[in-house]
Structure formats: structure tokens, C-alpha cells
N, C-alpha and C positions, 0 to 999 in steps of 0.2 A: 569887281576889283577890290573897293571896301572887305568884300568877306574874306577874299583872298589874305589880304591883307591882316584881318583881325586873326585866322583860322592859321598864318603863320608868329602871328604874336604871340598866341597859345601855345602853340606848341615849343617854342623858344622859353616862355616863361616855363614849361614843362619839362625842357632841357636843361634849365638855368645851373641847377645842382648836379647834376649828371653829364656823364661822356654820352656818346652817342650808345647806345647799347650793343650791335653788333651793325659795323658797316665799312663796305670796303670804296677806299679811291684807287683811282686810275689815273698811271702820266703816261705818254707817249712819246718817246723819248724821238723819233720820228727823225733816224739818222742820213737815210735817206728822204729828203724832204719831197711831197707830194706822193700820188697814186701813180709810181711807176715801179714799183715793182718792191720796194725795201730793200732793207740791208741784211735779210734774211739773218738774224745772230742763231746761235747754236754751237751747241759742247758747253756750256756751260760747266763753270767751274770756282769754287773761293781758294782765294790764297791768302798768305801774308795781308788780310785785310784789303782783298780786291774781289772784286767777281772778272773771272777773263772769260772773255766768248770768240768766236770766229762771225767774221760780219764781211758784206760786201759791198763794194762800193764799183763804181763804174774807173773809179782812176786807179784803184789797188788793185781789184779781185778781192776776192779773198781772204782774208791776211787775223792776226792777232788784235784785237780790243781788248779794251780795258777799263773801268767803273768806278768808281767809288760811290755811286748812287745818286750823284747828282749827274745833270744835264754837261754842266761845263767838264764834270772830270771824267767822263764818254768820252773815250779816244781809243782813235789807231795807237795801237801799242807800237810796231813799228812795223813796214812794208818788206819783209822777210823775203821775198820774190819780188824786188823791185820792179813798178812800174805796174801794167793793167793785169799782169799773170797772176794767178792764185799758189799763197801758198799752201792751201789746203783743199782737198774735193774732197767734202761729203759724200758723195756717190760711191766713188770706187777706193780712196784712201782719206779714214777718218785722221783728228788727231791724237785718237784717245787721250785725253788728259788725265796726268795722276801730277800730285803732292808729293813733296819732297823735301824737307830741310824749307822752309816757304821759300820753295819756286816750284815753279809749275812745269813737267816735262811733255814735251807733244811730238808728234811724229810731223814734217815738215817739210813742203818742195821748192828748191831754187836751182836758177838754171847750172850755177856750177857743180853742184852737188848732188842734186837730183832731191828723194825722198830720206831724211836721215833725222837721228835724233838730236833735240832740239831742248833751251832749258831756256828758261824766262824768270823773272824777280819781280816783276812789274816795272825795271824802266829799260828804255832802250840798250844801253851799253851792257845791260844785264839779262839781253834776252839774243841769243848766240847757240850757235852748232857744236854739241858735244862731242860728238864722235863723227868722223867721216867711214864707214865699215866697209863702203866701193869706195875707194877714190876717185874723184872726176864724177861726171854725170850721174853713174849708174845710181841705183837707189838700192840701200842697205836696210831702211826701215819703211818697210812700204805694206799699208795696212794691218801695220804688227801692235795686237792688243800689247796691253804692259801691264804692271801692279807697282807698287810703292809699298814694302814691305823690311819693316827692322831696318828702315837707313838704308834701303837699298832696289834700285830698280830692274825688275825681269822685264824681260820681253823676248822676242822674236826679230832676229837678224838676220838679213841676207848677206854671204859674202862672195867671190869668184866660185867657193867651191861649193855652193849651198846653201840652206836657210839650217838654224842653229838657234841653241837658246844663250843668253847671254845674261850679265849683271855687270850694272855701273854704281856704283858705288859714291858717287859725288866728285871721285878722281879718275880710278881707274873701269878701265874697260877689259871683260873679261867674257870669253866664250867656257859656258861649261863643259860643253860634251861633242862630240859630233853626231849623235840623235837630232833627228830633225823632227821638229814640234808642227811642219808646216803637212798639209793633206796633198797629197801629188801637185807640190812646188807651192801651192796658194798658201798666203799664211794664215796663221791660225787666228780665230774668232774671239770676240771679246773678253769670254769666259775660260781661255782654258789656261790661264794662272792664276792659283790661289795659296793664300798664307794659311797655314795651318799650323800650330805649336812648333813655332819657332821654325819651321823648315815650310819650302813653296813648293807644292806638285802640281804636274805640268801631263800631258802626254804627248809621245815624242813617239817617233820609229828610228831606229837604223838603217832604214833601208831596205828593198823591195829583196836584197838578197838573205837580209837577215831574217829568220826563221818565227822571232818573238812579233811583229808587225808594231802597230801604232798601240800602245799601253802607257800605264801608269808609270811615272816617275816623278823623283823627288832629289831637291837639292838644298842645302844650308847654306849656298852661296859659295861655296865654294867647288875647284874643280874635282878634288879629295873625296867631295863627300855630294855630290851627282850619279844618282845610280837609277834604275830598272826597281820597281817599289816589286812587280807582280807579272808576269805573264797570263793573264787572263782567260785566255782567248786559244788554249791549245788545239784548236778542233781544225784550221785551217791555215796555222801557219804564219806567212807573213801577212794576212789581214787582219789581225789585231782584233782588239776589243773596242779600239777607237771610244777612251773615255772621255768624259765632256761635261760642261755643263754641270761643272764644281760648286756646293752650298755647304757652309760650316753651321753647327746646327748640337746643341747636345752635344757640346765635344766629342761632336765627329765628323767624318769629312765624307758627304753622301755627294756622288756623280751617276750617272749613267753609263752602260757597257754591255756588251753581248758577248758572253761567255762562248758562242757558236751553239749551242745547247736549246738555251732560254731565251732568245732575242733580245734585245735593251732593254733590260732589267733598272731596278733601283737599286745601287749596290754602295756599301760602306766599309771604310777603313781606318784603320789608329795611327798608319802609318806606318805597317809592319806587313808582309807578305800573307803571316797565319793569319792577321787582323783586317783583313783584305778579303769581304765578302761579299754575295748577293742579300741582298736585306731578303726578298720574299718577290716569288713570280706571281705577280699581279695578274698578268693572261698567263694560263697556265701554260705550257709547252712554248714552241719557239715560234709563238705571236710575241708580235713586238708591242710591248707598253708605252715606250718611251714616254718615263714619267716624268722630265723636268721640259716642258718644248720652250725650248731656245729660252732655254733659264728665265723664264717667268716663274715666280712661288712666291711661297712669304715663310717667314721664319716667325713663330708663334707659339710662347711657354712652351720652349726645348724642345720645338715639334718643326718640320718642315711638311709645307700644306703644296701640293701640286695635283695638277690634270694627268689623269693617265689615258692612256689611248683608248678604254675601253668607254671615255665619255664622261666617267666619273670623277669627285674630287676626292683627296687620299689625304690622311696626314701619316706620320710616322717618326719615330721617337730615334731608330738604327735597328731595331728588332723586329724580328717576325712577331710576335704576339703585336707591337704597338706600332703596326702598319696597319693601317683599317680605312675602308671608305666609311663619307661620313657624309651628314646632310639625308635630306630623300629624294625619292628615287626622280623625281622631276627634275631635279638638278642636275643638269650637264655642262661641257664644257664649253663656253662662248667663245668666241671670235669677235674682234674688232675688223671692222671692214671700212676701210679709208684709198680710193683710189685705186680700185683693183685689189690691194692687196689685204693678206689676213695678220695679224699684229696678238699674239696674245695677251691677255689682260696684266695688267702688276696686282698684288696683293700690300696693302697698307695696313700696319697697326696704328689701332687709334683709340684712346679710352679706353682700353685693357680689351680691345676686341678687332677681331681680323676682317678687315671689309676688302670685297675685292668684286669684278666683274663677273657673273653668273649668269648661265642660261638655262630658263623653263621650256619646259619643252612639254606642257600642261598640253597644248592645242596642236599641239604635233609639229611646230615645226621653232625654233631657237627664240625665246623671248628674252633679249639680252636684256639684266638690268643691275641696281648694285644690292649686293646684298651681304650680309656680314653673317659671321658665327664668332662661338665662344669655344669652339672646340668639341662639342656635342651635335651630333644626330637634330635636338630637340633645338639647340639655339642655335641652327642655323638656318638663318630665312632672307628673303628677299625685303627690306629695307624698305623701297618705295618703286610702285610700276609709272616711273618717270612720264613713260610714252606707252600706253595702254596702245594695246594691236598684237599680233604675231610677230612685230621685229624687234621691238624693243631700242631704249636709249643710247647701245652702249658706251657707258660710262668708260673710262679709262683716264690716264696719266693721273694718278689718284696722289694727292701731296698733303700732309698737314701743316697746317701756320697755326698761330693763334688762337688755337686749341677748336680748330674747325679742320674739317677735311674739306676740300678742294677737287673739282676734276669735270670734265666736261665730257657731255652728252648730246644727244639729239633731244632737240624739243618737238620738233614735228617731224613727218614720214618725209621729205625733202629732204632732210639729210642733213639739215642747221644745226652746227652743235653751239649748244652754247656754255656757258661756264657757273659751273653749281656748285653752291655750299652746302655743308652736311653737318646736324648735330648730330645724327644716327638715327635722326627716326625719321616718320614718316614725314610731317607736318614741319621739322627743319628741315628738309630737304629742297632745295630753292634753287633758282634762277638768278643769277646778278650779270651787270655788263654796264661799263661807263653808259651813260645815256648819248642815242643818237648812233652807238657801233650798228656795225651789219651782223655783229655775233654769229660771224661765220669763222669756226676753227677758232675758238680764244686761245687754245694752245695746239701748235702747230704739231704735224703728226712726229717729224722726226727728230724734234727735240722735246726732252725732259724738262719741265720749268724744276728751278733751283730756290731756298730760302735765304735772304742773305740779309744780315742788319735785321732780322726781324719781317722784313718785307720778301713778298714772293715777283722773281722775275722771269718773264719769258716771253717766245715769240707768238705773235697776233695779226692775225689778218682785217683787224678790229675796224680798221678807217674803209676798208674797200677788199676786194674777193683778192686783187693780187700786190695788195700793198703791204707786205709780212718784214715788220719793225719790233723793235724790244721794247717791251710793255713793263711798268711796275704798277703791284699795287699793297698799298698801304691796308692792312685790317686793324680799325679801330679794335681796341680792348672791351672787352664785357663794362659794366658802366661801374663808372667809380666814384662815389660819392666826393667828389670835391670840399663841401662839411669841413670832410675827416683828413684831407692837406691840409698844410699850412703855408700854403700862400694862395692865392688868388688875383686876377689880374682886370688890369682894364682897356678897351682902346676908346681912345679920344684924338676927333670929333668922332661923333658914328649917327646919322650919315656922315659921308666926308666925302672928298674928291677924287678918292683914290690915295692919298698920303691923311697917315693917323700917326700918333703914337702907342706904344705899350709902354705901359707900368703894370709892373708888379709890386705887392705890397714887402716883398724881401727879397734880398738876390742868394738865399739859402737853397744852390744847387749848386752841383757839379756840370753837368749838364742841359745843355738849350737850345730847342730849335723848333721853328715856325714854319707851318706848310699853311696856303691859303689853296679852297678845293671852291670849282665853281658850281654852278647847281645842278651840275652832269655828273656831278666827282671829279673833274680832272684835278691836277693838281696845276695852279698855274702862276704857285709864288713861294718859296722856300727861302729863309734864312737861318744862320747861326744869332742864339740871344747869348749874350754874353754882360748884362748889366737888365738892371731893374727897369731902367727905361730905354726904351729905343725907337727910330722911328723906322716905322714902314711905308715902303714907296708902292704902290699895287697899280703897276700899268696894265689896268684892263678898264674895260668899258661900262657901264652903269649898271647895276644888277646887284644881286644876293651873293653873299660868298661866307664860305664857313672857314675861319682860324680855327686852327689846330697847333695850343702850344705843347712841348712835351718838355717838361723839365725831369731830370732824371728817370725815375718810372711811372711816375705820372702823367697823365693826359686830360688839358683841361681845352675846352671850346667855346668859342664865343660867335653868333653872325656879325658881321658887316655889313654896309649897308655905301653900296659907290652911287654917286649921283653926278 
């Protein structure tokens, strides 16, 4: 106990001028209290200085939250489906969230109105039904992606006489065209509107009797100027080219299409019918490539990098010469595999270089793991073999904070992912997780954790396999010589009781605020400083705990010491 003791004195006086070097906490905001199942959050989204998410509770369902990144300012936004109904199913009708003028628009169900679009500000009298498109029950927006573009929202509407593309404008409600963007009645998938120089293209059909089928078009928002960009696809009529799976890239606008010729091709456009081409048949004849799958790529110095069906990875610039596979020949295309199902990998830039999820296939059979390139044949390698074997880590939901990339893997052949930091090489490449988690799934399959304030949030199965609650975590900053502030602070008593105070030697900030982290990392005491002195109450039990004050951009630490 003595050595314990002296081997943490050392290391504190070690500390004494420096931030922690690199280190992350963890709170648990634990909405649903105990291991019954959590409040599941997801969709994650910032607005107007909020994070909104969808969460569940046993007396809502379902419904709208909202954040401000404390514990207290976690709340139901409001019970949009009053009572224990949901007004949301991730399953079969997301909310998609987009930005807008700060409020936030979601797709939305309650008994009178059914599935319809929805607008929120972050308070209750500010989060209300924009448009009714069925009146009564039926549902008018029901699993319809959307975009937030020039002051103006696309999406996908149902009405008595069909699904249709539409724009709200913050007042008015407007159908473009009677083209229908939805695929035999279902509607359309997350990707298929996007903004491009000033005008949004979509692909739509007329109708099983009209001759052009499901193709390219484009609108500036208005009904004047919605039209048919290209017929693609003249080889069969009204099957269309069915494009999809839109990326802007090199001022240009690359989708996927099948001419009837070439199979799903990579193809590009400027926006213009002549300007409306196949980039280059990757399988030659009319095997199918399908080179963007379900819009996973990355966009990388004016290149878009994706899997094509023949296994390999491709970049390509909108031209045939600078469409090229690239990497070697071991490198194929991974799969994430989470519960039955397959998930393709995200691509992340990070420090001028493209990291993403990769499979060797060295031993003949997928060695998922992470690995990066710079754009070359030569700099593109595998990173670090997390989980040595034939199956590999795979890595995925890849995020950077604080000039670390972020994502979580398997550490053993069981199937435990846990949550890893990356400087890009081998020897950063790491494992973290509050102390004492099950680091089973730190981020959950079917949502994206999100950056917000600086800090990364998302959902965790962290306390127990079916307890999935919104997780924050704080990443200390690289270390900063304290020297070189000016100000420094003190608490007194230390030890103490649990109540000290702080002083600082000047109250030369703009900004102040105290988190206390316990020797697991969680966080289990936060205030605003707003004076040189203040005191601190710390109702917890006897033990070690580390101060973290942050005055403007600085971050200075001190231990405690509760007896």
C-alpha cells in the first residue's frame, strides 16, 4: 500500500506541469436507469447548439431528446405520439434528420396524422407538424430520405394519388413534378437526393407506362425548372437505369446506373444530358460492378475511393484515364458482420490520409483489418493486424475527435468489439473503455456516434450486453505545458471530505468549467467556474479522483484526494 502510494506521488509530481498527455473519460448518462434494456438513443443530430437524438422509454416510446451535454439538460423534448406509442421506428420508418434555418426536420408518427413531416427548434411549442400531405391518418412521409439544401428541403411524399418529390421552403409546400422517385410504391433510400451547383438531382420515373423508366433528374426548386436530366437506359424501356447512390467529388456529380449495355457502371455528370456519362467499365461487358454499395466511399484529394464488385478498391478523379484500382493485389473488399448481417465499411480522412476497413485475403480467406493509403499503389497498407487469424478485427464506424481517429473492433475471435484509438500507426493503435465496462459493442451497430462541443457521443452497451444508453466521452488534449498559461490554480483542503475549494491565481477567462473523473474515468462531478474562487461539493465516497479545469482553451489537472 506505502508503494502504491509513493509510485502515485511520482507520478502526480510527473503530472504536475502537464495535462494528461492523451486520455479519454467516460459518463453514462444511464437514461434508462439499471440493466433493463436502455433508452436505446440514435439518429443523432446538432442543431441551434443542441445534440437531438430519438430515445426510449417505457412511458413515451420512442419519441424526440434533447442535450445540452449535461446530465440535467437530457430530456424528452416532447411526447410527439402521446402516451407509450412511438413516434418513431428505426426499423421500418427512420427520422432522417436534416438542418435547416436551426431547427431540425424529421419524418414523424401520431395517431391523428399518421407518418408526416415534422420541424423542431429545441423547445416544445417549437417542435410541431409542417405539413399534413394525407389528411387524417394516412401517412404522407413515411420512410422518405430528405436533404437541407439552399434554404430548402427535398424529400419524398406520399399523396392520395402517389409518392412524388416535393420542397418546403420554411413556409410553403410544393410538389415538383408527378415523377415518382419511390421504386414500385416503396420509398426512396437515404441517398437518392443530392445538392449539386446550385440545383438537387434525384431519380424518379413516370410511370410503368412511360417509356424513359426510373433515371436521372434534377430541380432548382422550382416546378419551372424540374425536368428528366438524361434517359440512360434506352435498351429496355421503362426499366430505367435506376441511378443511385449520389457522391460530389471534383466538381462532379458520380452515381451508379446501367445503361442495359454495361451493367451498373460508375457514371458522371455536370448536369447537362451531353455531360452525362459512364466514367469507364470496370467489369468489362454487362457484368455488373456496382461500384458505390449502399454509398460507402470516401472522398479523397478530388478523388472518390470505392469497392467494385470485382473485389478490388478503385479511385477515380470523373475520367477514364484517372479511374484506376489501386493498393495490391491482396487487398479486397471487407465486410462487417454484426448479427447476421453484412454492413460495408465508411472511409475516414484523417491527417492528410484515407483510412478505412480492408480485407487480406493473404491466407485465402477475408482478414478484415484497418488500413490506410495516400492515394498510391505503394502507400496503401494495412495499418495494424488488430486481431491476428483469418478473420480479422473488423474495424468500422470510423470518427475523428481530437486529432485521433476513433472506431471499434474485435479484440478476440468471440466477437467483443471493443473501442480503439488510432494515431495511424501501428504501436498507436489501442484499446480504451471506462474501467470495469463489458466492452461489448462500445458503439452500437445502427447508429453513427456524432462530435459535439468537442466531445464524442453515442450509444453503448457498456454497463451490461442489453443495457444500450448514450455514452459521452471527453478526450483530453496532447499535453500542454501549464509554465506557459497564466494562471494556475489550487484546491484546498486536499485530502478533504469531499467539500474543498478552488482558487485561481486570476479570473483572466472567458470561459469555465470543472469536471471531476473517478479512477475508472467516469465523470462523476461537473460545474460552471465563473470567479477565481469557488467551492466544490463532491458527493462521492473516499478514494482518488482527478479535476479537470478548462478555462478557455486551456486544460489544467490537479488529483484529490476524499477521505
Amino acid at each position: 500500500l506505502l508503494f502504491m502510494k509513493l509510485l502515485c506521488t511520482l507520478l502526480f509530481c510527473i503530472l504536475a506541469n502537464i495535462v494528461i498527455a492523451q486520455s479519454e473519460a467516460f459518463f453514462n448518462f444511464d437514461i434508462v436507469t439499471g440493466n433493463t434494456g436502455g433508452c436505446n438513443p440514435d439518429n443523432f443530430i446538432v442543431c441551434n447548439g443542441k445534440l437531438f437524438f430519438t430515445a426510449n422509454t417505457a412511458a413515451e416510446g420512442t419519441e424526440l431528446w434533447v442535450s445540452d451535454g449535461t446530465q440535467v439538460g437530457t430530456k424528452l423534448l416532447k411526447d410527439i405520439n402521446t402516451g407509450a406509442a412511438s413516434a418513431f421506428d428505426d426499423f421500418a420508418n427512420k427520422p432522417y434528420f436534416v438542418t435547416m434555418n436551426n431547427k431540425v426536420y424529421f419524418n414523424a408518427n401520431t395517431l391523428p396524422n399518421g407518418y408526416e413531416l415534422w420541424e423542431s427548434d429545441g423547445t416544445i411549442a417549437g417542435t410541431k407538424l409542417v405539413f399534413d400531405l394525407i389528411p387524417g391518418s394516412g401517412s404522407g412521409v413515411m420512410n422518405a430520405s430528405k436533404i437541407a439544401y439552399n434554404g430548402k428541403i427535398y424529400f419524398s411524399g406520399f399523396t392520395t394519388s402517389g409518392c412524388f418529390p416535393f420542397v418546403y421552403d420554411g413556409t410553403t409546400m410544393t410538389k415538383l413534378c408527378d415523377a415518382d422517385p419511390s421504386i414500385k410504391g416503396i420509398p426512396d433510400n437515404y441517398e437518392s437526393y443530392i445538392g449539386y451547383n446550385n440545383k438537387v438531382y434525384f431519380s424518379a420515373s413516370e410511370g410503368l407506362s412511360n417509356t424513359v423508366g426510373n433515371e436521372l433528374w434534377v430541380t432548382d426548386g422550382t416546378v419551372s425548372g424540374t425536368a428528366l436530366v438524361k434517359d440512360i437506359n434506352t435498351q429496355f424501356g421503362y426499366a430505367g437505369s435506376n441511378p443511385s447512390n449520389f457522391v460530389v467529388a471534383n466538381n462532379k456529380l458520380f452515381f451508379e446506373a446501367n445503361d442495359g449495355i454495361n451493367g451498373y457502371e460508375l457514371w458522371v455528370t455536370n448536369g447537362t444530358a451531353a455531360g452525362t456519362n459512364m466514367v469507364k467499365d470496370i467489369n468489362v461487358g454487362s457484368t455488373d460492378t456496382k461500384p458505390l454499395v449502399l454509398n460507402w466511399y470516401g472522398v479523397y484529394k478530388n478523388k472518390i475511393y470505392f469497392w467494385a464488385y470485382n473485389g478490388a478498391l478503385w479511385s477515380s478523379d470523373g475520367t477514364p484515364a484517372g479511374t484506376q484500382k489501386i493498393g495490391p493485389n491482396n487487398l479486397i473488399q471487407p465486410f462487417t458482420k454484426l448479427a447476421g448481417l453484412e454492413i460495408p465499411n465508411t472511409f475516414v480522412e484523417y491527417n492528410g490520409k484515407l483510412y478505412f476497413q480492408g480485407g487480406d485475403n493473404t491466407s485465402g480467406t477475408v482478414d478484415q483489418e484497418l488500413w490506410v493509403t495516400d492515394g498510391t499503389t505503394a502507400g496503401t497498407k494495412m495499418v495494424k493486424d488488430i486481431l491476428p487469424g483469418t478473420n480479422g478485427s473488423s474495424p468500422y464506424q470510423l470518427i475523428v475527435n481530437k486529432n485521433s481517429l476513433y472506431f471499434q473492433a474485435m479484440k478476440n475471435p468471440l466477437g467483443d468489439y471493443h473501442l480503439f484509438r488510432s494515431d495511424g500507426t501501428a504501436d498507436g493503435t489501442i484499446s480504451i473503455a471506462p474501467g470495469g465496462s463489458s466492452v461489448v459493442a462500445p458503439f452500437t451497430q445502427r447508429n453513427t456516434p456524432i462530435v459535439y462541443n468537442t466531445k464524442l457521443y453515442f450509444a453503448s452497451k457498456w454497463t451490461g450486453v442489453t443495457d444500450n444508453e448514450l455514452w459521452e466521452m471527453t478526450t483530453f488534449p496532447m499535453a500542454i505545458n501549464k509554465a506557459a498559461y497564466n494562471n494556475t490554480f489550487s484546491l484546498y483542503p486536499n485530502p478533504n471530505n469531499g467539500t474543498f475549494t478552488l482558487t485561481l491565481d486570476n479570473n483572466n477567462f472567458t470561459t469555465g468549467s470543472l469536471q471531476v473523473y473517478d479512477v475508472l474515468g467516469r465523470r462523476v462531478h461537473q460545474q460552471r467556474i465563473t470567479d477565481k474562487t469557488q467551492t466544490i461539493r463532491l458527493q462521492q465516497p473516499a478514494g482518488n479522483y482527478w479535476v479537470k479545469l478548462q478555462l478557455d482553451d486551456a486544460v489544467l489537472t490537479r488529483q484529490v484526494v476524499v477521505e
